[in-house]
C-alpha positions in Angstrom: -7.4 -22.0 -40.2 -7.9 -23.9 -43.2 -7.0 -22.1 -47.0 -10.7 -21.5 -47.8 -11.3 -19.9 -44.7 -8.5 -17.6 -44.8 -9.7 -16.5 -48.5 -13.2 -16.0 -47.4 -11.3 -13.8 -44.3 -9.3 -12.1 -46.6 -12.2 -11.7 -49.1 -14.4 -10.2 -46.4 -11.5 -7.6 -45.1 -11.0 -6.7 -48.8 -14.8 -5.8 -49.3 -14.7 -3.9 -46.0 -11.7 -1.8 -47.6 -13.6 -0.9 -50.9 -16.6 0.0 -48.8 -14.7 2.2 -46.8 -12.7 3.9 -50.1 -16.5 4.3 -51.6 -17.8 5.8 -48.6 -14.4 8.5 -48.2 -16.2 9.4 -51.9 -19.3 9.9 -50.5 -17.8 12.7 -48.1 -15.4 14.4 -51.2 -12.5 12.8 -51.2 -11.1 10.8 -53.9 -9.9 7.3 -51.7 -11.2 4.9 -54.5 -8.4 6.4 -57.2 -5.3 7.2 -54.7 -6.5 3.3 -53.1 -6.1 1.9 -56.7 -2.8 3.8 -57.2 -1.6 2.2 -53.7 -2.5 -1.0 -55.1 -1.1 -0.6 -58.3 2.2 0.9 -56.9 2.3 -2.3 -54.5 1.9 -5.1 -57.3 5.2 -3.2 -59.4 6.8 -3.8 -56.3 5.5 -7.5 -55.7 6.8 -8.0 -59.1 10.2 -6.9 -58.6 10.6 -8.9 -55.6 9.3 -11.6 -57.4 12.3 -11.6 -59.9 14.5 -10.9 -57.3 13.8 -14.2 -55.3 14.1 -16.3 -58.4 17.1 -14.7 -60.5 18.3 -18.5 -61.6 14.7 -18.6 -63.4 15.4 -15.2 -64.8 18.1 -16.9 -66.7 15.8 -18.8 -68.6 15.2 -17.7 -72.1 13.2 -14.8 -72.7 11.9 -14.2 -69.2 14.3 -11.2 -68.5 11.7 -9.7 -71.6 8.9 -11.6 -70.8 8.7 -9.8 -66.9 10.7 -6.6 -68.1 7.4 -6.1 -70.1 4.7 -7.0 -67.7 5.9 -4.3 -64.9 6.2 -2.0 -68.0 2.3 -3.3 -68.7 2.0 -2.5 -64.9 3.2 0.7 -65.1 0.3 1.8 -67.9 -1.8 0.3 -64.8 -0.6 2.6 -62.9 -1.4 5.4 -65.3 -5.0 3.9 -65.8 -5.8 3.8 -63.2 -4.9 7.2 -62.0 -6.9 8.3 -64.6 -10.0 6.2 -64.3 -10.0 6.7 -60.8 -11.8 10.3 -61.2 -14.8 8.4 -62.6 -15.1 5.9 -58.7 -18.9 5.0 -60.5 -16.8 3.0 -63.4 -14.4 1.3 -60.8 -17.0 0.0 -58.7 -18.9 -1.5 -61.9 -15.4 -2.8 -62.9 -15.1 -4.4 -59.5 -18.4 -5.7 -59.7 -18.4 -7.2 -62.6 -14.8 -9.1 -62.1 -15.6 -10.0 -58.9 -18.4 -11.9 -60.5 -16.7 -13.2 -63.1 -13.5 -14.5 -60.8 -16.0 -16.1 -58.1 -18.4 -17.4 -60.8 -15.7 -18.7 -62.8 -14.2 -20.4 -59.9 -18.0 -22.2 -58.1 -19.2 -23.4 -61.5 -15.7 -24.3 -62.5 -15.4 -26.5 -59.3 -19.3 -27.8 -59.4 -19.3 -28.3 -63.6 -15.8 -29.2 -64.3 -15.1 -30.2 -68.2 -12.2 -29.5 -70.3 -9.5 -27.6 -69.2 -8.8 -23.9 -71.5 -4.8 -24.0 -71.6 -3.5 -26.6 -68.6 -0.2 -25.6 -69.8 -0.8 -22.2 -68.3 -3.2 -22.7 -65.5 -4.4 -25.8 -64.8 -7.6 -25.3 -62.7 -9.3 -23.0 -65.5 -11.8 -24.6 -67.7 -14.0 -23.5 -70.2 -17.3 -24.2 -68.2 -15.8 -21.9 -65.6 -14.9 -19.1 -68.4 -18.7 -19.4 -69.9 -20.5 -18.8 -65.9 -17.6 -16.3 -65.2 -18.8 -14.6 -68.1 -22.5 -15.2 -67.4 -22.3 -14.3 -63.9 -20.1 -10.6 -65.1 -22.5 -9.8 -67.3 -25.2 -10.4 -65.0 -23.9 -8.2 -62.5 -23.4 -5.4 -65.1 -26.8 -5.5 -66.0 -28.1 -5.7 -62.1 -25.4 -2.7 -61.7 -27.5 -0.1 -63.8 -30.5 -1.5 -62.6 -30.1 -0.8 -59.0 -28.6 2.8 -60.2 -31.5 3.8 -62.7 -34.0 1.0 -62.5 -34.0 0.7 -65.8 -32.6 -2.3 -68.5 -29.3 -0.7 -69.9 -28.6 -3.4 -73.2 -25.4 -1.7 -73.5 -24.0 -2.9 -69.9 -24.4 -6.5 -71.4 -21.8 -5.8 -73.9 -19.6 -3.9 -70.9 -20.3 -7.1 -68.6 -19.4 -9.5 -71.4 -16.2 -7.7 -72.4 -14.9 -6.9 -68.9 -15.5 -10.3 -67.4 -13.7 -11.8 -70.3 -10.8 -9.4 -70.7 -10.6 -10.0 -66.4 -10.3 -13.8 -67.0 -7.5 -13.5 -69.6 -5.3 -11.4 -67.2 -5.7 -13.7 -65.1 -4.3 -16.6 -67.5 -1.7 -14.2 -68.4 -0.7 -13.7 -64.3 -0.7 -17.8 -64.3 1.8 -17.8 -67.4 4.2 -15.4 -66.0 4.0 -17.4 -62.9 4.6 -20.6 -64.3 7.2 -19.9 -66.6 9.1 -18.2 -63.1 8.1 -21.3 -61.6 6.0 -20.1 -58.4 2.9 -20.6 -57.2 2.5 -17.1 -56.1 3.5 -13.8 -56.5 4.0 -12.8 -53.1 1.9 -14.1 -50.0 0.7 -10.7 -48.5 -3.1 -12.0 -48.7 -3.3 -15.7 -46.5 -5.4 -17.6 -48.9 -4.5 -15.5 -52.3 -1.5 -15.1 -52.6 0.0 -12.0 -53.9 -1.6 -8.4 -54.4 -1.5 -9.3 -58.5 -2.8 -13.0 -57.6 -5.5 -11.0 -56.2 -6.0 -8.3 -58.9 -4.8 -10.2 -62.3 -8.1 -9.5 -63.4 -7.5 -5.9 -63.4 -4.3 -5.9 -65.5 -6.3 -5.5 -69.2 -8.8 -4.2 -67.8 -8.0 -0.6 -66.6 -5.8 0.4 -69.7 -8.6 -0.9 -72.0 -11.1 1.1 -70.0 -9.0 4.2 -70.4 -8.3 4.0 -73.8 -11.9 4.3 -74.7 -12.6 7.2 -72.3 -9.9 8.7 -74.0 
C-alpha cells in the first residue's frame, strides 16, 4: 500500500472515530472531551519517547529547554482541552476548520507551489499553501454556521481566519522541534502520518488560545 493510500486509510478511520465520539454526545455522554484528553495524554507520551530514542540530540544546545517546554505547552493542552471539551459544538468547528486548512494547505500547496515560508523549518510549506489553507478554514467556518443556523455569521470569518492560521503555525512549530531532534516523525502510530502530534500539530495553539478567551 503506497504512503498516500495509507493516509487517506488512516484519514478515513480517524473521521469514523470523531463521528463516533460526536454521536456518544448525541446519546449524553461526553466522548468528544475524555477522546481529546486520550489524545492529548497520548502525544505527552509520544513526546517523551521521542527524547528518549534520540538522547545524543538531546545534547545539543538548548534542546533539553526547547522539548522540556513543549510537553510543558502540551500539558496546558491537556488542560484545554479538558476544558473546551464541555462545549463538543466548538471542537467540531475547531476540527472543521483545521482540517480545512491542513488539507487545503497541503492540495494547493502541491498544485500552486511558489516560495517556500521558512525551508529551514519545514521544507514543503509555502506561502501559496498558507493563503488556501487559510481560505479553505475560513470557508469552512462560515459553511459551519450556515448549515447550523442558515444564516451568514461575519464573525466565524474572523474565527476561521484566526484558527486556520494559528493551526498552520503549530504545525511549523511541530516541524522545528522535529528538525532540530533530527527525525522525520514523532512516532509512527498512524501509517502514512506519522505520530499522534504529526497528526494534531494543528491543535497545539489552538486549544489554549480557545480557552483563554472562553475564560
Amino acid at each position: 500500500m503506497s504512503n498516500t493510500q495509507q493516509r487517506i486509510l488512516v484519514g478515513a478511520i480517524l473521521a469514523l472515530v470523531a463521528g463516533a465520539a460526536a454521536l456518544g454526545e448525541s446519546f449524553g455522554f461526553p466522548a468528544v472531551r475524555w477522546l481529546g484528553v486520550t489524545v492529548v495524554i497520548m502525544m505527552i507520551v509520544e513526546m517523551a519517547a521521542m527524547m528518549s530514542r534520540n538522547r545524543a540530540q538531546l545534547a545539543r544546545p538548548g534542546n533539553v529547554l526547547i522539548c522540556g517546554a513543549f510537553i510543558a505547552w502540551l500539558l496546558l493542552m491537556l488542560a484545554s482541552v479538558y476544558a473546551v471539551g464541555t462545549r463538543p459544538w466548538i471542537i467540531l468547528l475547531l476540527l472543521m476548520i483545521i482540517v480545512a486548512a491542513d488539507v487545503g494547505a497541503w492540495l494547493f500547496g502541491r498544485i500552486i507551489g511558489g516560495d517556500k515560508m521558512w525551508e529551514n523549518m519545514s521544507a514543503g510549506k509555502t506561502w501559496s499553501g498558507q493563503i488556501a489553507g487559510i481560505l479553505c478554514g475560513t470557508a469552512a467556518a462560515v459553511l459551519y454556521g450556515l448549515l447550523g443556523t442558515d444564516t451568514f455569521m461575519p464573525q466565524l470569518m474572523w474565527i476561521g481566519i484566526s484558527v486556520a492560521l494559528l493551526s498552520q503555525y503549530g504545525d511549523l512549530t511541530a516541524s522545528w522541534i522535529k528538525r532540530r531532534m533530527g527525525v522525520k516523525d514523532f512516532g509512527n502510530i498512524l501509517p502514512g502520518h506519522g505520530g499522534l502530534i504529526d497528526r494534531f500539530d494543528g491543535w497545539i495553539y489552538v486549544l489554549p488560545i480557545i480557552w483563554l478567551v472562553m475564560m
